[in-house]
C-alpha positions in Angstrom: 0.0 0.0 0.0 1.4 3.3 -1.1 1.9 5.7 1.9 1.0 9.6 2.3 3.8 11.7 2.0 3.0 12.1 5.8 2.9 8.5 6.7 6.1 8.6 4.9 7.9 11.1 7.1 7.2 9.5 10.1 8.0 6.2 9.1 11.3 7.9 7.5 12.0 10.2 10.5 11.6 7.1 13.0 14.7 5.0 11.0 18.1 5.3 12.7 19.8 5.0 8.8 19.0 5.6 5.5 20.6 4.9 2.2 22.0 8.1 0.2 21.9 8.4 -3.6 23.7 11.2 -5.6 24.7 10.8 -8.7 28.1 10.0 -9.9 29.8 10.9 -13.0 28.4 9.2 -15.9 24.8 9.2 -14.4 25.1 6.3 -12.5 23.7 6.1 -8.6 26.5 6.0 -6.2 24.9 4.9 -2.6 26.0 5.0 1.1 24.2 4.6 4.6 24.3 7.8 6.2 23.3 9.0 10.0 20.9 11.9 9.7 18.6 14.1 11.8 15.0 15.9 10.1 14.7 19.2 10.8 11.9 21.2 10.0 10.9 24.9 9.9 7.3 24.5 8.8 7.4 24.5 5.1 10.3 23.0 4.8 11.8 19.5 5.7 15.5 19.5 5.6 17.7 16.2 6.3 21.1 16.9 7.5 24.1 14.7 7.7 27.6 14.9 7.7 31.3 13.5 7.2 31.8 11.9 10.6 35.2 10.3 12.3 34.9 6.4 11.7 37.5 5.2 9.3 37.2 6.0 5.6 40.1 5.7 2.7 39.6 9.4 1.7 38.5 13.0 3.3 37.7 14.0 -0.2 34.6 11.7 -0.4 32.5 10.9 -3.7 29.5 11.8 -2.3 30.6 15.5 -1.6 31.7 15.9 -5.3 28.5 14.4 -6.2 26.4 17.0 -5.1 28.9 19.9 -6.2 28.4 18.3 -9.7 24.6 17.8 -9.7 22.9 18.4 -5.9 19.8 16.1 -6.9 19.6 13.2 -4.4 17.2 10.9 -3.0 17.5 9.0 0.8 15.8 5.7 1.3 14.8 4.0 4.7 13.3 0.7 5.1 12.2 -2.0 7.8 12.9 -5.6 6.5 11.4 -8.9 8.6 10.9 -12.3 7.7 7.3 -11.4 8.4 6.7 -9.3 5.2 3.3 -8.3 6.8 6.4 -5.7 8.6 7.8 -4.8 5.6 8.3 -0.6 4.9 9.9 1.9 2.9 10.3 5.7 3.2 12.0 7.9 0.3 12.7 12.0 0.4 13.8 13.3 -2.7 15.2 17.1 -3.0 18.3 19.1 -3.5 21.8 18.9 -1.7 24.3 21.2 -0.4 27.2 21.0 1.4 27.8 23.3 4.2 31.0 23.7 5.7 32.8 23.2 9.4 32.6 26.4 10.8 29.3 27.6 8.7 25.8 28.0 10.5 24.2 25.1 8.3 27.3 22.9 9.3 26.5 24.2 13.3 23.2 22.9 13.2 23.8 19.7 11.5 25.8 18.9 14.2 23.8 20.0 16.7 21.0 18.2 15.2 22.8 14.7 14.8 24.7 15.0 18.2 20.6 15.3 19.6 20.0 12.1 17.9 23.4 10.1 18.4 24.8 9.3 21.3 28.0 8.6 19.3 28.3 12.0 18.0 27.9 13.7 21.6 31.6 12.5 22.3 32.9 13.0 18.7 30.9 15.6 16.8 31.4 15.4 13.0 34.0 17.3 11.9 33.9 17.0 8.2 31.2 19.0 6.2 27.8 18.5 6.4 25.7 17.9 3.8 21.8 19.5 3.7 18.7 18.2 2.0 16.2 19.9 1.3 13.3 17.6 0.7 10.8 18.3 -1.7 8.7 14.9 -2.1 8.3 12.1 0.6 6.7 8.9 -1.0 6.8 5.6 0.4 5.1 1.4 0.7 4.2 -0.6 3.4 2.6 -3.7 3.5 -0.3 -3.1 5.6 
């Protein structure tokens, strides 16, 4: 059963992870699980996350010069169980930006994501943050 946009957002804003698509050079998706927090102001939904300190080969991450390059994106959420009567998913689609260390965007990403993970109380993310603002919610769930 197709969800509301609203039914969508809560079942989105409720996941601990989602999947991030941005599109690489060439066209094709490039994915990644990402952290994130919602933030909203009223009319707008924004989802923020942001270059964090667990291990990764690079700083100068793909994703990043994704959204440089071309800041459509889309973030996916999902419940699986072997009881597919459980089964879920939650998609935002909108527009990227990356906001800096040191920038207010980057401050409240932070801020926002250190609210949400414990994790990030002890080491906030120090990389840039990436902003999305969402501009269509859709979704599925079983029942």
């Amino acid at each position: 059963m197709n969800l509301t946009p609203a039914a969508a957002r809560e079942r989105f804003a409720g996941a601990r992870v989602a999947t991030l698509a941005t599109i690489a050079p060439g066209g094709a998706p490039r994915l990644v699980p990402v952290t994130f927090a919602l933030l909203a102001d009223g009319a707008t939904d924004l989802i923020v996350t942001a270059v964090d300190h667990k291990p990764k080969r690079t700083t100068r991450l793909a994703r990043l010069d994704d959204i440089a390059r071309d800041g459509r994106v889309s973030l996916l959420a999902d419940a699986y169980d072997d009881d597919w009567s459980r089964l879920w998913w939650a998609r935002a689609e909108g527009v990227a930006r990356v906001a800096s260390p040191g920038t207010a965007g980057h401050t409240a990403a932070v801020r926002a994501l250190a609210a949400r993970y414990p994790q990030y109380r002890e080491h906030p993310p120090a990389g840039p943050a990436i902003e999305i603002e969402v501009r269509r919610w859709s979704g599925w769930s079983y029942r």
